[in-house]
C-alpha positions in Angstrom: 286.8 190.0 73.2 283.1 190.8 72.5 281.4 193.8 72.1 277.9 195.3 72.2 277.4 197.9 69.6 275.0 200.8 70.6 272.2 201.4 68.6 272.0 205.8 68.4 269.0 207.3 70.3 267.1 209.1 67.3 266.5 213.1 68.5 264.7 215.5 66.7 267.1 218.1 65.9 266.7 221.4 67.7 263.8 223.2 66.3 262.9 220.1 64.4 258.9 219.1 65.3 259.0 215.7 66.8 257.3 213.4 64.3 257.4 210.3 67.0 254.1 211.4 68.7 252.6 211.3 65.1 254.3 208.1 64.3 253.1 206.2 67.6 249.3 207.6 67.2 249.4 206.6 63.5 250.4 203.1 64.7 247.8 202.6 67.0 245.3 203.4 64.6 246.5 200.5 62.2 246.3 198.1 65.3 242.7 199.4 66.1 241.3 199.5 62.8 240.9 195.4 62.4 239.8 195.2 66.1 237.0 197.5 65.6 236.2 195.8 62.1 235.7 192.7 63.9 233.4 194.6 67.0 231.1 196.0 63.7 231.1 192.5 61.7 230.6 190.5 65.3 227.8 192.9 66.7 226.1 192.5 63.0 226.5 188.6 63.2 224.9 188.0 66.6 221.9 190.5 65.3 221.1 188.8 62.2 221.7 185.1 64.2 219.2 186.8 66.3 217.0 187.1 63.9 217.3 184.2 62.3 216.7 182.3 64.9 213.5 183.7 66.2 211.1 184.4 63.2 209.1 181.9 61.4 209.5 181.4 57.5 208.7 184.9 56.2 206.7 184.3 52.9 209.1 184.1 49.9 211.5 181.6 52.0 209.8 178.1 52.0 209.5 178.8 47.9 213.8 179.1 47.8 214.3 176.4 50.8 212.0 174.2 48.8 214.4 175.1 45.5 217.3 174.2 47.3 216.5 171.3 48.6 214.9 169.9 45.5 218.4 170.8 43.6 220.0 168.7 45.8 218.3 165.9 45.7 216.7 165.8 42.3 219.4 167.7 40.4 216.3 169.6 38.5 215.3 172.5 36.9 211.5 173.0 37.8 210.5 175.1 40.7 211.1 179.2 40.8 211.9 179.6 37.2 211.6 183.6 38.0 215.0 183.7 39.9 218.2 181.9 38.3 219.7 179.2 40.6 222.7 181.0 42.1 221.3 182.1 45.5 219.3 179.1 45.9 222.5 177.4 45.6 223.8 179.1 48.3 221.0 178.4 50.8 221.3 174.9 49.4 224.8 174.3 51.7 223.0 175.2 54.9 220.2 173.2 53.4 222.5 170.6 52.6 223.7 170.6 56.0 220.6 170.1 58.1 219.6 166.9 55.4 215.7 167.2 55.8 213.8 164.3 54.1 212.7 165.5 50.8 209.5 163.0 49.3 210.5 162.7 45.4 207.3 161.7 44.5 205.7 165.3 45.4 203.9 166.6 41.9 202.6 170.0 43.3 203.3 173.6 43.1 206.4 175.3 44.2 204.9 177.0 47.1 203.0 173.7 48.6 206.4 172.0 47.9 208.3 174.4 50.3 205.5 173.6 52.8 205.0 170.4 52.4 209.4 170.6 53.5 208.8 172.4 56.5 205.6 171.1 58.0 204.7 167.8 56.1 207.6 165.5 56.0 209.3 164.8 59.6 211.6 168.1 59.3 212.2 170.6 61.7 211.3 173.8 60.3 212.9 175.8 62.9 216.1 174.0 62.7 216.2 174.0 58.7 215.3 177.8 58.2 218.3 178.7 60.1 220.4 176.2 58.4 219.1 177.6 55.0 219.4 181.2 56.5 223.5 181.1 58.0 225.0 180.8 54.8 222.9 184.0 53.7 224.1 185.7 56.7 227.8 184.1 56.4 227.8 186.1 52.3 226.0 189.7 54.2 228.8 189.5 56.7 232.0 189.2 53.5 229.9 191.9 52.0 231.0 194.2 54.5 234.1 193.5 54.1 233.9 194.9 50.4 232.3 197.7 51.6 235.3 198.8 53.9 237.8 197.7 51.7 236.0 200.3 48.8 235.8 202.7 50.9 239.3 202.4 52.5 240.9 202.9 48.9 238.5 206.3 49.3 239.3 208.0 52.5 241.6 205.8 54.7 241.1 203.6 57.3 238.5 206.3 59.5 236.4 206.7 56.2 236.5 203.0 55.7 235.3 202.4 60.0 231.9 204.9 58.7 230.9 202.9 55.9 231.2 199.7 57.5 229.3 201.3 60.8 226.5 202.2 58.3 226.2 198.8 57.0 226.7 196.9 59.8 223.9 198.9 61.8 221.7 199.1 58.8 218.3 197.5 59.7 216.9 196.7 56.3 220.7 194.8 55.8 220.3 193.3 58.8 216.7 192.0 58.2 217.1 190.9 55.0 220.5 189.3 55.3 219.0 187.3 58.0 216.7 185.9 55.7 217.2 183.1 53.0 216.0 185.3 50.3 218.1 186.5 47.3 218.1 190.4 47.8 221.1 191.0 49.8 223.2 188.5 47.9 222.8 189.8 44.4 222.9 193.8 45.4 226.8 192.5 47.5 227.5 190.9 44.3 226.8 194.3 42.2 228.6 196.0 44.6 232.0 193.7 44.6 231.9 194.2 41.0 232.0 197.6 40.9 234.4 197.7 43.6 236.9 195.2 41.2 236.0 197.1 38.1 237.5 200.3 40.1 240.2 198.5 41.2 240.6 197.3 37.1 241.6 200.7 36.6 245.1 199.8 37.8 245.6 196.2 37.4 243.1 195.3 34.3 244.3 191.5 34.2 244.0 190.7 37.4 239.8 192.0 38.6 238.6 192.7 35.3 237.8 188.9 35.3 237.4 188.8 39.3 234.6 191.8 38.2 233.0 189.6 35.8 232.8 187.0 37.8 230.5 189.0 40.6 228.7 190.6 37.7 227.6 187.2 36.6 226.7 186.0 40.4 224.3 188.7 40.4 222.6 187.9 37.2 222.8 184.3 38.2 221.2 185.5 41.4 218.5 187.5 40.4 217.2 189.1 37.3 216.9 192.9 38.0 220.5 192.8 38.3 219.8 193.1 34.4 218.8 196.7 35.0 222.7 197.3 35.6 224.3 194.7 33.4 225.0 197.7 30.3 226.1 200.4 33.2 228.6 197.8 33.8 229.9 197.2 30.9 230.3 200.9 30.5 232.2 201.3 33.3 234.8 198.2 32.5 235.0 200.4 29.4 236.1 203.5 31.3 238.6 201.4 33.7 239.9 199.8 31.0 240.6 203.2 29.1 241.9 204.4 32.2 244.6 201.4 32.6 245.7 201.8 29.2 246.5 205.8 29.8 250.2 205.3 29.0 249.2 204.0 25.6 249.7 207.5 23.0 247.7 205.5 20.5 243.5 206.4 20.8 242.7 203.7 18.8 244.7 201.4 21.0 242.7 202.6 23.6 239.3 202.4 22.0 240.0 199.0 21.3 241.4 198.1 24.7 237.9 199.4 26.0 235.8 197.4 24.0 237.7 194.7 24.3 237.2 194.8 28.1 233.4 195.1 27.8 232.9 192.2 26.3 235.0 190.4 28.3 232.9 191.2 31.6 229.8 190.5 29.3 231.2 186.9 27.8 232.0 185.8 31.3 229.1 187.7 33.7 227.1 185.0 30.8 229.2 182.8 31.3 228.5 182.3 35.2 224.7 182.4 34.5 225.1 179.1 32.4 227.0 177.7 34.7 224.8 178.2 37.6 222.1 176.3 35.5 224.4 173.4 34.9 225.5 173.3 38.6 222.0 172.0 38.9 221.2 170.0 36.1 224.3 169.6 33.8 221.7 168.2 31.1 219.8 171.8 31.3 216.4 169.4 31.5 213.6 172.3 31.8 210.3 171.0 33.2 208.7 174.2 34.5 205.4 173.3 36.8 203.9 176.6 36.5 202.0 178.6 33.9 204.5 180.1 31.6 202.9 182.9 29.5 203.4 184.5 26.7 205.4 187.5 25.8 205.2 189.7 22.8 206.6 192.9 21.3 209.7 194.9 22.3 209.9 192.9 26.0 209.1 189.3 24.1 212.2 190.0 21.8 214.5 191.3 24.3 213.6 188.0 25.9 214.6 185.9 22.9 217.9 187.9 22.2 218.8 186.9 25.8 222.0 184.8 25.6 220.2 182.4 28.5 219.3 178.9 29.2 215.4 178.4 28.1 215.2 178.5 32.1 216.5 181.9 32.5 214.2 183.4 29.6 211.1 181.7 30.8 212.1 183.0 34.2 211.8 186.3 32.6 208.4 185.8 30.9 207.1 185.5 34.5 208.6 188.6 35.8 207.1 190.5 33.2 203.7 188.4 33.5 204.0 189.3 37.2 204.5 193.2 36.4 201.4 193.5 34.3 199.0 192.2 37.8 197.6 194.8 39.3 198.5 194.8 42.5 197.3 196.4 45.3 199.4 198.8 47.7 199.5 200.8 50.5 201.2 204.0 51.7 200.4 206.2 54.4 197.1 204.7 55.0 195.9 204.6 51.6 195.1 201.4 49.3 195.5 201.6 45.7 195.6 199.5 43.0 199.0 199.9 40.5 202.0 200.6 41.6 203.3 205.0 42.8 206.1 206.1 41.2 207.5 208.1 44.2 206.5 204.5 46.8 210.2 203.1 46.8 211.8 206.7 47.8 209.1 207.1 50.0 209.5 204.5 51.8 213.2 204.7 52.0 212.9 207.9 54.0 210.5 205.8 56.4 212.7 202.8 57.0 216.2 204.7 57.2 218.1 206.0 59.8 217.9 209.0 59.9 221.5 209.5 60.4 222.2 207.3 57.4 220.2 209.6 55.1 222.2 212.3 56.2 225.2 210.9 55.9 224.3 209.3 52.3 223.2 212.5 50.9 226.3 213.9 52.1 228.4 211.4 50.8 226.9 211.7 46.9 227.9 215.3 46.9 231.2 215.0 48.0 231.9 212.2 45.8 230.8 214.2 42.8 232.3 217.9 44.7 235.7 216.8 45.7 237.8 216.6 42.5 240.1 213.4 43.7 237.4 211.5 44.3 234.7 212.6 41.4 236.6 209.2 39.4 234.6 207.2 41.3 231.4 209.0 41.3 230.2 207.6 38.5 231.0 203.9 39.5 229.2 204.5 43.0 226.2 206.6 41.7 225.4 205.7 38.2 224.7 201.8 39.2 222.6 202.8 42.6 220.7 205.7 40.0 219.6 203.2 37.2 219.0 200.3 39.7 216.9 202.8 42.0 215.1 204.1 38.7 214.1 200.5 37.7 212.7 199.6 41.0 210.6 202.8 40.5 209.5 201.4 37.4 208.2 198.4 38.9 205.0 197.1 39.2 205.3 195.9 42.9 204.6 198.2 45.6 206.4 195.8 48.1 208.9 197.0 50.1 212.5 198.4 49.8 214.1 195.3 50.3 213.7 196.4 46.3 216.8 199.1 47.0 218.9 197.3 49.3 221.6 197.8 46.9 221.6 201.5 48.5 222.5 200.8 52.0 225.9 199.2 50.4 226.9 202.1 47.5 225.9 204.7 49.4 227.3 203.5 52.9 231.1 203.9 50.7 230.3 207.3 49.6 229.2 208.1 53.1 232.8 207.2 54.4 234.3 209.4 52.0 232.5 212.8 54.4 236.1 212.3 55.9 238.0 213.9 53.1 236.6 217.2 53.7 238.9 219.0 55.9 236.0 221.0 57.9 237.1 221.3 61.5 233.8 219.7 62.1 233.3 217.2 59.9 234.7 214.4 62.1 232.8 215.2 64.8 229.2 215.4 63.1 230.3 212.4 61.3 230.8 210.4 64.9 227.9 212.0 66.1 225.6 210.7 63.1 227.1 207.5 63.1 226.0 207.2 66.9 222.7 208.2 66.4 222.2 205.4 63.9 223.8 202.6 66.0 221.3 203.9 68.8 218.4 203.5 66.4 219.4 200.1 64.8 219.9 198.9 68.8 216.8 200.4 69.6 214.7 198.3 67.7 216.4 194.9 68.1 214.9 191.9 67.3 212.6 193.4 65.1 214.3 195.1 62.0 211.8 194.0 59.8 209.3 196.7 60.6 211.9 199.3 61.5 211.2 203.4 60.7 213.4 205.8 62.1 212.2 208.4 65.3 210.9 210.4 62.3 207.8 208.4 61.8 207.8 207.1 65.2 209.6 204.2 64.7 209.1 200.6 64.4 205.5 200.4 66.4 204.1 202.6 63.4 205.5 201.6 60.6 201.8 199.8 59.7 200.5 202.9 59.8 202.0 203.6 56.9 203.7 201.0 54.9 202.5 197.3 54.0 204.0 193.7 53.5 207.8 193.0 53.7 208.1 197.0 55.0 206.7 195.4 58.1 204.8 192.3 58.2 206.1 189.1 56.0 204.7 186.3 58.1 208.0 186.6 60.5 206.2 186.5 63.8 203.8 183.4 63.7 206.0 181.7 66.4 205.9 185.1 68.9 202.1 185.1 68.4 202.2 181.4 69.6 204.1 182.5 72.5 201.8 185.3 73.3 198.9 183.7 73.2 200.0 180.8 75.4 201.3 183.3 77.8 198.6 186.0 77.6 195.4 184.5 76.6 195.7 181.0 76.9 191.4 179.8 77.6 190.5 182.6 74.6 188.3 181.3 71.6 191.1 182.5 68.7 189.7 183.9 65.0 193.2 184.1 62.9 193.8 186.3 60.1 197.6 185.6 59.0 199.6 186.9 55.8 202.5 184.3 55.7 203.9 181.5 54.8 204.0 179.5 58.2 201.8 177.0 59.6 199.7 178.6 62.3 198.0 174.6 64.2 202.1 173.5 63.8 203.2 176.1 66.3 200.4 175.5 68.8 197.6 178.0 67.6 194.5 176.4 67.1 192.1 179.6 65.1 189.4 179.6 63.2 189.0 181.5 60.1 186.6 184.6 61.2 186.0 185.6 57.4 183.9 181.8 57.2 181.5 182.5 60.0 178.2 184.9 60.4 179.9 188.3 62.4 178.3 187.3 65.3 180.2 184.3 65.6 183.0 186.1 66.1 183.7 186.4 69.4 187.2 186.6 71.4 190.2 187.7 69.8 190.5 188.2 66.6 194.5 188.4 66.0 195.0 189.8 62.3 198.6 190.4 60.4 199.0 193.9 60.1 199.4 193.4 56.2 195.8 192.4 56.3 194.8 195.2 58.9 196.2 197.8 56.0 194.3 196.8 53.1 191.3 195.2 55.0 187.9 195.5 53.7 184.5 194.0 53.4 183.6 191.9 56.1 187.4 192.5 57.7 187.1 195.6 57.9 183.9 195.9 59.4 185.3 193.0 62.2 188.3 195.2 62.9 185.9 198.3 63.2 183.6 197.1 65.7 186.8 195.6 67.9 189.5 196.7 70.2 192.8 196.7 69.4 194.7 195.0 72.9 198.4 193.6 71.9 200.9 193.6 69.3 203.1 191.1 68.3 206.6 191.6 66.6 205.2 194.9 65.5 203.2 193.1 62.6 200.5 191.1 64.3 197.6 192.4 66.0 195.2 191.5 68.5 191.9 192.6 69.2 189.2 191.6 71.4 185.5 191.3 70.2 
């Protein structure tokens, strides 16, 4: 004869607290956690796609599609000496994918080589930029994913949902992950190693390597990762030190920590090499630009660089390229150099402003709260020096220069939640909400996003030049308008980009090659070229009338 055995009914004990409520809430925030990680990541994905598909090349792109495409089918070292190959390598699978016809025989410059891709051999450009663009979106996306998992470690799950929200509304990650340019990709690199050198602290054998590895995709990716290479190596010092606690021997210790330096340094140099020979396993260098010469402290740093010929000529540019002076523009001034206080400037134009609260609150509860001040100095010390070099730079550009911020600070940001202030939680939500509003708000057009501050993305020429805003992006929108607005108008075209106005339909005239007088009709001008306008440009755009706007950095004025 069978029988069914009764499980016991579990009841809290009289004046026990009933811990079930607790346990069921506690479960359904594990099951919510992942959906709402996949709402942020998806709502991110379709942005950038966005994006992606609707602008035109923006004007660094055609020179790293071009790259690509000649890596795969010429398996050569020649074009864009002043990045290493790793990122181009990347956009080379979506390049890969879309197969353009590449004509071998082609002898010119990098630049012309990236247009003659697009616009000159049979190939679709709107087809291959996105092709070239989705695997750059595909790496922002997994970024995120470091960026909750850091910050989960930090604060918890909650803490880990605020620093992904930060990032995935971000609109300078958004607009620059959309892009097939190599800014997002090496600051996510940085930021993964640092997030495995933490985790090192623990299990050394298993991420210190996994950290070198990332350290080296960055350096392979671009070269002012080198700013942070020895901040690094400092901190697989201290994580190594820190796993080896149980040791009673200092020595031991000493030598565990330098031992794990030059580890991450032997193999971050080691992925550099190898993403030279992924191209060319010969290492055949055939550069077909100028490469200058570099002497004192920088030209021997440049020879005690443990780096292909490539990578060190590469560098010789940069530094060629910092000694230009360039012209910039802040806040309706022109100058010629480069401002110090430009990149933090900026910054506090083209962020959320909920974001910069919640960064700045972040940092000092990193450093404040005593269980998390441990990871202050792998958060803040690489984000400090990296910031400081960008500062240092000649090149007045744009903070696409910092976007390693909006990924270190968006994981001290989650970790407001470990303060036990009644309040924090809500002003937390609350901040968080105001920057998903904002980052919403100015959808499709991250590029020239500010925040409500500075009166948001219809402004930002007003104050701030070139990638800030206008990169070439919106050649195809001004098609567009011009066929839908002003479609019997004589057209004089001013554009800053890369693109190719008379392939998208816009047949201008170039107003700077004519008597004033000649000028007559619209006169469409990129806003880039609106900031800094002078001579004969200016005194067109003076004696016109501003009527349109395109994308926020084109406008058009009738004469």
């Amino acid at each position: 004869m069978m029988t069914h055995e009764r499980h016991p009914v579990l009841t809290p004990a009289p004046g026990a607290p009933d811990v079930w409520p607790a346990l069921r809430s506690r479960s359904r925030t594990r099951s919510l956690v992942p959906l709402l990680v996949v709402v942020l990541l998806v709502q991110m994905a379709a942005a950038m796609v966005s994006t992606a598909v609707q602008q035109t090349p923006t004007i660094d792109e055609p020179v790293y599609v071009g790259t690509a495409a000649d890596y795969l089918h010429e398996h050569r070292l020649r074009f864009n000496p002043e990045h290493p190959p790793l990122g181009k390598l990347v956009i080379a699978t979506g390049v890969a994918l879309a197969d353009p016809h590449v004509d071998p025989s082609f002898t010119g410059g990098q630049g012309r080589f990236g247009q003659h891709l697009l616009y000159k051999w049979g190939n679709d450009p709107w087809e291959l930029m996105l092709w070239a663009r989705l695997p750059v979106i595909a790496l922002t996306l997994l970024f995120g994913l470091v960026v909750f998992a850091f910050a989960r470690e930090l604060a918890g799950p909650v803490g880990a949902l605020v620093a992904l929200a930060l990032y995935a509304f971000s609109p300078d990650v958004i607009a620059h992950g959309s892009l097939a340019t190599l800014d997002v990709p090496m600051a996510g690199f940085l930021l993964t190693s640092v997030w495995l050198l933490w985790r090192a602290r623990r299990r050394p054998r298993l991420y210190l390597p996994l950290a070198s590895v990332a350290l080296g995709a960055a350096l392979a990716t671009k070269m002012s990762a080198l700013a942070a290479f020895p901040v690094l190596l400092v901190l697989a010092a201290v994580s190594m030190w820190c796993a080896s606690a149980g040791s009673a021997d200092r020595r031991t210790r000493l030598l565990r920590a330098a031992g794990g330096a030059a580890v991450v340094a032997l193999v971050a140099v080691a992925v550099v090499w190898a993403s030279y020979l992924a191209v060319d396993p010969l290492l055949r260098w055939s550069p077909q630009q100028y490469v200058p010469v570099v002497r004192g402290r920088r030209g021997l740093l440049v020879e005690l660089l443990p780096f292909p010929e490539a990578f060190r000529d590469g560098m010789r540019i940069q530094f060629a390229l910092e000694n230009r002076p360039w012209e910039g523009f802040l806040f309706g001034q022109v100058y010629t150099g480069s401002l110090w206080y430009y990149l933090p400037v900026a910054l506090l134009v083209k962020t959320p402003l909920g974001m910069l609260a919640l960064w700045a609150a972040g940092a000092v509860v990193v450093v404040a709260v005593r269980r998390l001040r441990p990871v202050a100095p792998y958060l803040l010390l690489p984000s400090a020096v990296l910031l400081a070099a960008s500062m240092e730079g000649a090149r007045d550009f744009g903070t696409r220069y910092a976007l390693f911020l909006p990924m270190f600070l968006a994981v001290a940001a989650g970790c407001v939640l470990v303060l036990r202030w009644r309040w924090a939680p809500v002003l937390t939500a609350a901040l968080v909400l105001f920057v998903a509003v904002s980052s919403v708000r100015t959808f499709p057009y991250y590029l020239p996003y500010s925040n409500e501050a500075f009166g948001g993305p219809s402004k930002t020429r007003l104050r701030l030049h070139d990638s800030n805003v206008d990169w070439g992006q919106d050649l195809g929108r001004l098609a567009d308008r011009l066929r839908e607005r002003y479609r019997s108008e004589r057209v004089w075209l001013v554009y800053k980009g890369s693109g190719v106005p008379s392939y998208y339909g816009i047949d201008a005239s170039d107003p700077l090659a004519v008597p004033r007088g000649a000028v007559r009709g619209l006169l469409v001008v990129s806003d880039s070229s609106v900031a800094k306008a002078k001579g004969r440009l200016a005194e067109l755009i003076e004696s016109s009338r501003p009527i349109d706007q395109v994308g926020h950095s084109i406008t058009i004025y009738r004469r």
